[in-house]
C-alpha positions in Angstrom: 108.0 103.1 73.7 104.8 103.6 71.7 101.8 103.7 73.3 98.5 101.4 72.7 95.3 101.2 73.3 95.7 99.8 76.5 98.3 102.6 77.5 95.7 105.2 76.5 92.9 103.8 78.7 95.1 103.1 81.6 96.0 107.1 81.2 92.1 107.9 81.3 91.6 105.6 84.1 93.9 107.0 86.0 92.6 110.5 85.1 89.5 109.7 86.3 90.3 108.5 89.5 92.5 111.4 90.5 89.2 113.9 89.3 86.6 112.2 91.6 89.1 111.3 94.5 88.7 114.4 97.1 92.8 113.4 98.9 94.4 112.7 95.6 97.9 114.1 96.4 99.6 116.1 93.0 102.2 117.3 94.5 104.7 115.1 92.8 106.5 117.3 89.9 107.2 114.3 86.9 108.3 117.1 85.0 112.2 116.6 86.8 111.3 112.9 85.7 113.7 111.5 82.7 112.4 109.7 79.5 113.4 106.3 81.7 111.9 106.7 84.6 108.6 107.8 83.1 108.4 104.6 81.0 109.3 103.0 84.1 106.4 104.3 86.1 104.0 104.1 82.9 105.2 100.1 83.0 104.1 99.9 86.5 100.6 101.4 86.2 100.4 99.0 83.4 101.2 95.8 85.2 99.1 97.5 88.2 96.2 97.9 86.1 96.3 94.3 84.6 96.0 92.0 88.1 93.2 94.3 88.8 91.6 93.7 85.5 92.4 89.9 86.2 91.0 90.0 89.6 87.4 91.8 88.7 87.5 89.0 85.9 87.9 86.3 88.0 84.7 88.0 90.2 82.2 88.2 87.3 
């Protein structure tokens, strides 16, 4: 899977939120993760990402 644009800021989105939130939990270890499961998860955060972006529009 290659990553775009929107991968990249859904990454730095995500980033962001886990540096200013005070009970972000990082214990989980994605290093034990394989190549599938990771693309998986990364599929998820992006389909996440898009109803909220879909929502906020449908607010402004």
């Amino acid at each position: 899977m290659q990553l775009d644009n929107t991968d990249y800021k859904i990454i730095l989105d995500a980033l962001y939120h886990l540096a200013i939130s005070d009970n972000a939990d990082l214990s989980d270890n994605i290093s034990a993760l394989d190549s599938s499961e990771l693309e998986q998860r990364l599929i998820a955060l992006r389909q996440h990402f898009s109803i909220l972006e879909r929502k906020s529009d449908y607010y402004d």
